[in-house]
C-alpha positions in Angstrom: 10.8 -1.1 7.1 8.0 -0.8 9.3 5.7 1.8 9.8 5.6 4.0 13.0 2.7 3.4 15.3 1.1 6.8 14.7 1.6 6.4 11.2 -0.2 3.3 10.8 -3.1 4.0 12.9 -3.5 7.3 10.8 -4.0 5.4 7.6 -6.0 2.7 9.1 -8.5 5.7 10.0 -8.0 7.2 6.9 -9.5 4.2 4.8 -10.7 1.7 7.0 -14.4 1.3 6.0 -16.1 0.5 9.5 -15.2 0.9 13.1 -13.6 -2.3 13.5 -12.2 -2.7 9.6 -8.3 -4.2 10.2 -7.9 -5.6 7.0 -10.1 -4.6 3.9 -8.6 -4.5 0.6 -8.4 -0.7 0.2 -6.4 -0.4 3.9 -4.0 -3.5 2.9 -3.0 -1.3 -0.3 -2.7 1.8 1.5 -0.4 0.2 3.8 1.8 -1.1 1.2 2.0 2.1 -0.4 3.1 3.6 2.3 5.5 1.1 3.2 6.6 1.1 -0.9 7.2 4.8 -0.9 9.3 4.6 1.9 11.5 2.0 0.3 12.0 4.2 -2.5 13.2 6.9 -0.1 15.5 4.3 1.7 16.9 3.3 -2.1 17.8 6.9 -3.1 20.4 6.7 -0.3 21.0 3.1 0.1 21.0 1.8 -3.4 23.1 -1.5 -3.4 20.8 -2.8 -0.8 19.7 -5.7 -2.6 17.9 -7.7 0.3 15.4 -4.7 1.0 15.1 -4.5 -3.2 13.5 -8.1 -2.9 11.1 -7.6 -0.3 10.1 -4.1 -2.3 9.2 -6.6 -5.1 7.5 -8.6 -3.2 5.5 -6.3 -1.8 4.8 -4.6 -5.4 3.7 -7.6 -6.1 1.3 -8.4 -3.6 -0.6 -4.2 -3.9 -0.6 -6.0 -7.5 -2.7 -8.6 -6.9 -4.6 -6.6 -4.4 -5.5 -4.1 -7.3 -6.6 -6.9 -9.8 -8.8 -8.2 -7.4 -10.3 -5.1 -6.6 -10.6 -4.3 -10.0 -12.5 -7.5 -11.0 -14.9 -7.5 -7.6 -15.7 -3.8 -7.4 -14.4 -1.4 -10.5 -16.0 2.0 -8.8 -13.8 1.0 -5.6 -11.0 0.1 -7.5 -11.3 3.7 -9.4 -11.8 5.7 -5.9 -8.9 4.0 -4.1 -6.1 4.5 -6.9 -7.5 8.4 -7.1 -6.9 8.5 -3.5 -3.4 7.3 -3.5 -2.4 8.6 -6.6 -1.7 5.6 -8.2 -1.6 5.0 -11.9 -3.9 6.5 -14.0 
């Protein structure tokens, strides 16, 4: 599921790191976790829907990867972003 427009652009000011920032690693994980918590809102109803269940591994997957990289470039980043999500730890 997409996000709503408003949405979106919310979040994008909410953790872009510059004026012009579109794709930095800490707004690409907020906007899978946005889009993850809403497919586990959309499974609590829906819960034989298999086809979105792949694309919500997928995109686990891929905030995943995001993280480890994070993780290994910057740790002090990585630590700030999952306290502001509420991730993990």
């Amino acid at each position: 599921m997409a996000l709503a427009k408003e949405k979106k652009k919310k979040i994008i000011a909410d953790f872009r790191k510059e004026k012009r920032d579109t794709g930095s690693v800490e707004l690409q994980v907020a906007l899978l976790t946005e889009d993850i918590n809403g497919l586990a809102e959309h499974f609590k109803v829906h819960a034989k829907d298999h086809h979105s269940r792949y694309g919500l591994i997928k995109m686990v997957g891929k905030r995943k990867r995001l993280l480890n990289y994070l993780q290994s470039e910057d740790p002090e980043r990585y630590k700030n972003l999952i306290t502001r999500l509420d991730l993990r730890k």
